[in-house]
C-alpha positions in Angstrom: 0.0 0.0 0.0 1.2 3.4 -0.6 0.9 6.8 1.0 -2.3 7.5 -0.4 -4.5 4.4 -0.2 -3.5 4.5 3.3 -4.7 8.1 4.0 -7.9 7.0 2.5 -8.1 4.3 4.8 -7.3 6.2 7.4 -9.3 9.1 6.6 -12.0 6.7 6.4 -11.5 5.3 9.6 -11.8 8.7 10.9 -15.3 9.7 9.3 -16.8 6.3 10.7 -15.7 6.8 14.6 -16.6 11.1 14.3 -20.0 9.2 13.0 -20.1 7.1 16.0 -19.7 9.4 18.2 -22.3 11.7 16.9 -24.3 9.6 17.0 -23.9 8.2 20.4 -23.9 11.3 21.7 -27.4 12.3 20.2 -29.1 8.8 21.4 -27.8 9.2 25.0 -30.5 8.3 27.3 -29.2 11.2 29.4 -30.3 13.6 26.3 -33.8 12.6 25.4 -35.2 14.8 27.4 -33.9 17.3 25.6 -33.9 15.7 22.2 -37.6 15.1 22.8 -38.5 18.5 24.5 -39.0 20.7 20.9 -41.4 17.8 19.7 -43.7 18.2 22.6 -43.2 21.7 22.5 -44.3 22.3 19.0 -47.4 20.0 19.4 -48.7 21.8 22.4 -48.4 25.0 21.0 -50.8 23.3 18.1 -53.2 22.1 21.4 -53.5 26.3 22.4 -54.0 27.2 18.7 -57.0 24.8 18.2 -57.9 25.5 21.4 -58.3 29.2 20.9 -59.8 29.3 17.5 
């Protein structure tokens, strides 16, 4: 292998675990909460809309 098929492979590598982690990081358990917070959010503010109408 030469220089360049190994900095693919490596930059490769690199992408995948940066991935990972993203992605870990977003499905914490510790997060949803958070994650889930707008989504509840934006459907009560559709409750006081209908509600007021």
């Amino acid at each position: 292998m030469n220089f360049s098929q190994i900095a693919y492979v490596a930059f490769t590598i690199i992408l995948a675990l940066v991935m990972a982690g993203i992605i870990a990081y977003y499905f914490n358990p510790k997060r949803k909460k958070k994650v889930e917070e707008p989504k509840y959010r934006m459907l009560q503010d559709d409750d006081k809309k209908e509600h007021h109408d």
